[in-house]
Legacy VTK file of the C-alpha trace (Angstrom):
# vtk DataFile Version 3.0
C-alpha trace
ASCII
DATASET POLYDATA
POINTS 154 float
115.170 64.437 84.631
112.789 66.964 86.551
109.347 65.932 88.015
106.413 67.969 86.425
102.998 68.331 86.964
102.385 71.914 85.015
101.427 71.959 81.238
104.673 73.592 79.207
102.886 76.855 78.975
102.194 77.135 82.359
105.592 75.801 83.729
107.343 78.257 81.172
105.055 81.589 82.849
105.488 80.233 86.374
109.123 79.812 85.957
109.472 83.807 84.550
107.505 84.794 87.449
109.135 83.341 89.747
112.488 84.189 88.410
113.156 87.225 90.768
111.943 84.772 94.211
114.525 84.064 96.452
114.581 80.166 96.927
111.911 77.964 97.686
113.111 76.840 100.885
113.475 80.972 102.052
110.028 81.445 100.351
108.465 78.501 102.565
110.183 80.034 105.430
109.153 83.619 105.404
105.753 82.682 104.877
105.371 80.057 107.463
107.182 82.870 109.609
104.381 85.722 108.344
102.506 87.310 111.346
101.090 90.166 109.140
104.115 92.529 109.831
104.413 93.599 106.243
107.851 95.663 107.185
110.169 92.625 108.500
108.195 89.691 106.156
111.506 90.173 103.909
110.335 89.370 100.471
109.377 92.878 98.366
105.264 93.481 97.912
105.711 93.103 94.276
106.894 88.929 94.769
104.250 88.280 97.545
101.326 89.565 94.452
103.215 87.345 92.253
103.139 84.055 95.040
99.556 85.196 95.763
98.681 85.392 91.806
100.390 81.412 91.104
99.421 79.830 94.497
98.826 76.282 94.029
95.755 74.875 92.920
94.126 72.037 95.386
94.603 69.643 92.592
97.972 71.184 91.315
98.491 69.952 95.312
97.068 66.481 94.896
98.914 65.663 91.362
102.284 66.709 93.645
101.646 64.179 96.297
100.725 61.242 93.572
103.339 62.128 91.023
105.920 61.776 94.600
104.587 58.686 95.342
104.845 57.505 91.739
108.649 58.662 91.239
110.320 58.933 94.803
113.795 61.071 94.431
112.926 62.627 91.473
113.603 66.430 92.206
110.783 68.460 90.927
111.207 71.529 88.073
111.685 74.829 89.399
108.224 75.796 89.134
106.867 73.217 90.912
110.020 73.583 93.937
107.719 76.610 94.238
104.107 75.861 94.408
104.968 72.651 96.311
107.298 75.124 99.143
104.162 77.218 99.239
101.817 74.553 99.760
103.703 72.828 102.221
102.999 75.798 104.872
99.850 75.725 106.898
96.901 77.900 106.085
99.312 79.438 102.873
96.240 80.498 101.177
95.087 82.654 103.850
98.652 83.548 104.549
99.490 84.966 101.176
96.251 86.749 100.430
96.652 88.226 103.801
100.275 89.102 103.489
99.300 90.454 99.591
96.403 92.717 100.683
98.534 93.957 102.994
101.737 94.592 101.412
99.036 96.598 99.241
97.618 98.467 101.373
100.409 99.779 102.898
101.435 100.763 99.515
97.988 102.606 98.777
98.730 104.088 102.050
102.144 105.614 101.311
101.335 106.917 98.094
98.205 108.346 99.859
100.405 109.963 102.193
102.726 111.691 99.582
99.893 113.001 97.624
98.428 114.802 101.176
102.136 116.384 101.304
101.613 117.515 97.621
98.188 119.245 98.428
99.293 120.362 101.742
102.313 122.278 100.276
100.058 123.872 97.426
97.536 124.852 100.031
100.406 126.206 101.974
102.116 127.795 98.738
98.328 129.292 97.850
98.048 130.864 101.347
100.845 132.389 101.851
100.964 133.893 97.954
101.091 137.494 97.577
100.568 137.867 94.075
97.236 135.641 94.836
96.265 137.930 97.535
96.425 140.812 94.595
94.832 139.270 92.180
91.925 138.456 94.360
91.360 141.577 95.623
91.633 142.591 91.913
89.512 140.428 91.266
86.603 141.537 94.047
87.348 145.547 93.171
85.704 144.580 89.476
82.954 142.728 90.405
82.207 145.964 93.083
82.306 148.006 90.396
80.359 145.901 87.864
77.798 145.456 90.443
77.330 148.910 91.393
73.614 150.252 91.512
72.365 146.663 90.425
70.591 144.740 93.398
73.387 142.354 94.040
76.023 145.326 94.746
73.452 147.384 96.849
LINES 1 155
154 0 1 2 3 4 5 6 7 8 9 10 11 12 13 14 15 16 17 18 19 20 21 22 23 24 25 26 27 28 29 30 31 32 33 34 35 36 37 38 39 40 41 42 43 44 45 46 47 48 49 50 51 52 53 54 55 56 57 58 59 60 61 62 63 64 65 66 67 68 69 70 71 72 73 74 75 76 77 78 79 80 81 82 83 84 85 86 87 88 89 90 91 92 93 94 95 96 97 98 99 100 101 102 103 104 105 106 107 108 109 110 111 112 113 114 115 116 117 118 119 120 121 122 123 124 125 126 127 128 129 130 131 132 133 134 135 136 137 138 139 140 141 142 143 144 145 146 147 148 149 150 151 152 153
């Protein structure tokens, strides 16, 4: 027999998301441990969204604490090992929606980084193009000559 506190619906979507978490126990540890280095937190930025998406609820927190004191030794479901490792940390909700925005932003900042290399090799491909070179100067040659004896070719 597991403790609950989640509706079936919402202990069956928790449980898929959580599916890929390590542990609780590592969970409550690495985020206890989180001092915003995104690079050594250990869990992937894709599993701190999902801890940050299902954090526990302040009264998803008090039902936990009165269905304990109600049925002491009664391990809780899976779902709830979760929320109830989470919300045993101090300060978790600033934690994880720290540690989420940025896990995030140092993914906005990689792929921002990798689209500057694109755009810096076509600018670099662009300059140092002779066939665009020719065509420009193509290019300029017919607009001399279209604009001879007109005010704008003088």
């Amino acid at each position: 027999r597991w403790m609950k506190i989640l509706d079936p619906h919402r202990s069956q979507k928790l449980a898929i998301a959580f599916r890929p978490l390590p542990e609780p126990k590592t969970v409550k540890r690495l985020l206890a441990g989180f001092q915003g280095d995104v690079g050594e937190a250990g869990l992937p930025s894709d599993q701190v969204r999902i801890l940050a998406e299902f954090m526990p609820t302040p009264e998803m927190i008090e039902g936990m604490r009165r269905e304990e004191g109600l049925h002491r030794g009664v391990p809780w479901d899976r779902p709830e090992q979760y929320l109830r490792a989470v919300a045993s940390v101090p300060h978790f909700e600033a934690r994880l929606r720290s540690w989420a925005f940025l896990a995030g932003l140092r993914e906005a900042g990689e792929e921002l980084c990798a689209k500057a290399d694109k755009v810096h090799a076509g600018a670099e491909a662009l300059g140092s193009s002779t066939a665009l070179r020719q065509l420009l100067a193509v290019a300029l040659a017919v607009g001399n000559r279209v604009n001879a004896g007109t005010p704008r070719g003088r």
